[in-house]
C-alpha positions as protocol buffer text, in pm:
chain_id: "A"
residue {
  index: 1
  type: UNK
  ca { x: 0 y: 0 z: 0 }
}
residue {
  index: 2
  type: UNK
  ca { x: 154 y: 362 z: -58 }
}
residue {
  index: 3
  type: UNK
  ca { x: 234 y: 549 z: 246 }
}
residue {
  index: 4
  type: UNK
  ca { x: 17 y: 728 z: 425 }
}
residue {
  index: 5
  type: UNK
  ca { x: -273 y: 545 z: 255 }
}
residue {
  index: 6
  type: UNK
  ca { x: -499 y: 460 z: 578 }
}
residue {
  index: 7
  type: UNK
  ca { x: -737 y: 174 z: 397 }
}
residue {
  index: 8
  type: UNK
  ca { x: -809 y: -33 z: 690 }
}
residue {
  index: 9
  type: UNK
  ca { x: -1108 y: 99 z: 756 }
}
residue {
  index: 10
  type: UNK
  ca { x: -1245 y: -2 z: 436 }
}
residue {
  index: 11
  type: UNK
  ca { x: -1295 y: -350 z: 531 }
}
residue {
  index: 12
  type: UNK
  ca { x: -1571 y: -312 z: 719 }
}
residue {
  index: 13
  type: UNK
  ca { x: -1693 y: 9 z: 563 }
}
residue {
  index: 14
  type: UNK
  ca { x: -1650 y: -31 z: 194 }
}
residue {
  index: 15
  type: UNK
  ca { x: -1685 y: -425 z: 133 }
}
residue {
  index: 16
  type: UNK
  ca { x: -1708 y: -322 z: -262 }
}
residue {
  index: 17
  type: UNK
  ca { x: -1354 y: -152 z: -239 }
}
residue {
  index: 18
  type: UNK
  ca { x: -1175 y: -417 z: -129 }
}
residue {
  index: 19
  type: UNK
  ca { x: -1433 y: -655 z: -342 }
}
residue {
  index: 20
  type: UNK
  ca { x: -1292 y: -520 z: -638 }
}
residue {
  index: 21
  type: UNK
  ca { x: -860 y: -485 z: -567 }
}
residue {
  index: 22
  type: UNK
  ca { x: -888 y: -810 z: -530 }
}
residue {
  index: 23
  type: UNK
  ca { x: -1090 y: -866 z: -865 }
}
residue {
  index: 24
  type: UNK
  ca { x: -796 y: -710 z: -1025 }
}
residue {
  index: 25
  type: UNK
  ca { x: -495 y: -831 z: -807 }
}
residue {
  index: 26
  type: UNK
  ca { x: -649 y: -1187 z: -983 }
}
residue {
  index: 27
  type: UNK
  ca { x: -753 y: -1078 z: -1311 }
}
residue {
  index: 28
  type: UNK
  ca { x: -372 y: -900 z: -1354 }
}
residue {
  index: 29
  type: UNK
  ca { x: -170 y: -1205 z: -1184 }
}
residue {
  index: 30
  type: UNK
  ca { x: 18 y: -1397 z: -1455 }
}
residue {
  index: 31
  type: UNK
  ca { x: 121 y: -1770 z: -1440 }
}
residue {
  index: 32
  type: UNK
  ca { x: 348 y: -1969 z: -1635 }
}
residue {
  index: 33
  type: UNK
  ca { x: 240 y: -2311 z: -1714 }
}
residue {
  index: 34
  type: UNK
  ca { x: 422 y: -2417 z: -1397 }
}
residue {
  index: 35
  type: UNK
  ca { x: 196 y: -2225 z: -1187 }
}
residue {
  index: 36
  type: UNK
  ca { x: 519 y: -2008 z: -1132 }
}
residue {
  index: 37
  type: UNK
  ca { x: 406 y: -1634 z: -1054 }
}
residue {
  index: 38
  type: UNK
  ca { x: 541 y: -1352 z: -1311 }
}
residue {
  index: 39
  type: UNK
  ca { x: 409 y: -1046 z: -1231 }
}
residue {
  index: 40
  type: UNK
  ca { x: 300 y: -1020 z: -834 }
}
residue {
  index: 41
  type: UNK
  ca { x: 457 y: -699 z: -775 }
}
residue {
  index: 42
  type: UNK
  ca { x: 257 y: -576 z: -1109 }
}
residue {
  index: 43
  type: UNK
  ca { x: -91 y: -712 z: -992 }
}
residue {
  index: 44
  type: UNK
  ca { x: -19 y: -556 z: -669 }
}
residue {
  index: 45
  type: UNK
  ca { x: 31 y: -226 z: -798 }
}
residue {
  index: 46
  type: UNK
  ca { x: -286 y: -237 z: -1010 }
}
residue {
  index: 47
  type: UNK
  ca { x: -488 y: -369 z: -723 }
}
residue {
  index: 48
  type: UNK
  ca { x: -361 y: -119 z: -486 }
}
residue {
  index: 49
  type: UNK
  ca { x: -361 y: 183 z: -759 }
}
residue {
  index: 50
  type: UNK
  ca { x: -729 y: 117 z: -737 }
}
residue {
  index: 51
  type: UNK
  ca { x: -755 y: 140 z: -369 }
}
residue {
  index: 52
  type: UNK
  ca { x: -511 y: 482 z: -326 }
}
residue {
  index: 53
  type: UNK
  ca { x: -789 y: 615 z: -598 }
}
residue {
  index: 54
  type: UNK
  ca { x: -1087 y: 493 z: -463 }
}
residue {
  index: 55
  type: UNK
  ca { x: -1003 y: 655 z: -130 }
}
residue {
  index: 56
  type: UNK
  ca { x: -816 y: 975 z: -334 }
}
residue {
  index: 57
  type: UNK
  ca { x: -1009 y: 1036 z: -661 }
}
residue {
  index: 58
  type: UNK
  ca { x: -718 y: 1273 z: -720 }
}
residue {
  index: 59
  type: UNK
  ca { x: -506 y: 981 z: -762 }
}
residue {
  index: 60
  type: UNK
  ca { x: -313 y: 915 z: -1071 }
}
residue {
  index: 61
  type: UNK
  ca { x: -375 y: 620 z: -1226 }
}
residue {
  index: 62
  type: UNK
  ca { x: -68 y: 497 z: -1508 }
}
residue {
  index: 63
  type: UNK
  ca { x: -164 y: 304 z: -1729 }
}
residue {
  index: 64
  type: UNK
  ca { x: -537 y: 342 z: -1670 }
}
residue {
  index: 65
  type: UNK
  ca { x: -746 y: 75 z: -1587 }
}
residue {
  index: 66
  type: UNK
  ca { x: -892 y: -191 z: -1892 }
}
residue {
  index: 67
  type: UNK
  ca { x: -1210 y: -279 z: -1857 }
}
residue {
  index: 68
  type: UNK
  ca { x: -1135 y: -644 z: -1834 }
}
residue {
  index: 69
  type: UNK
  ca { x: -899 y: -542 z: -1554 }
}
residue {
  index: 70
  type: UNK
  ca { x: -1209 y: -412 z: -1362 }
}
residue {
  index: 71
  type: UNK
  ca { x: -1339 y: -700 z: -1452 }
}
residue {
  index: 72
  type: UNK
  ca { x: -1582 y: -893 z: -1181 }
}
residue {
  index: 73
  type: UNK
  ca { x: -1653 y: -1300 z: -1220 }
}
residue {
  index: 74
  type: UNK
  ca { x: -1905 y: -1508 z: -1084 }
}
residue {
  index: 75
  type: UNK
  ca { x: -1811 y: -1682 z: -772 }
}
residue {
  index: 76
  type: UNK
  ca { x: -1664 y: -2061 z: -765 }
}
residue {
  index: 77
  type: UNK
  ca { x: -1911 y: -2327 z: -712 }
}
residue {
  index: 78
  type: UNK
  ca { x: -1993 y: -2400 z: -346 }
}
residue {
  index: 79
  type: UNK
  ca { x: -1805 y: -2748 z: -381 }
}
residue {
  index: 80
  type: UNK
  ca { x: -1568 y: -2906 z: -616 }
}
residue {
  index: 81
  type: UNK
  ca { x: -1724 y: -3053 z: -928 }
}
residue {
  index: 82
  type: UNK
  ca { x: -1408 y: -3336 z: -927 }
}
């Protein structure tokens, strides 16, 4: 998170916020057909980027955000269909 950037209080208060950094920490993440990570640090920045703006509108965002970054899926199934 940048410095300075109180978001704690958005857990309880803003469910959506967080909601949607996570949305785009996974829709970001990269894997290699290994499973090996290749961007974290990337992800991160996108899915914090969004939380520094949602709590400073004033915020910079560079490269704005693609839609399919913003992105929100349907949740998994509520068990495993294997």
């Amino acid at each position: 998170m940048p410095e300075g950037t109180d978001y704690i209080p958005l857990y309880g208060a803003e469910p959506s916020a967080i909601e949607q950094a996570y949305a785009i920490f996974a829709n970001v993440i990269a894997l290699d057909e290994n499973g090996t990570v290749l961007n974290a640090k990337w992800a991160e920045k996108r899915a914090t980027d969004y939380i520094h703006r949602y709590i400073d509108p004033n915020h910079k965002v560079e490269p704005e955000f693609e839609d399919w970054e913003l992105e929100l899926h349907a949740p998994p199934p509520l068990n495993d269909l294997i």
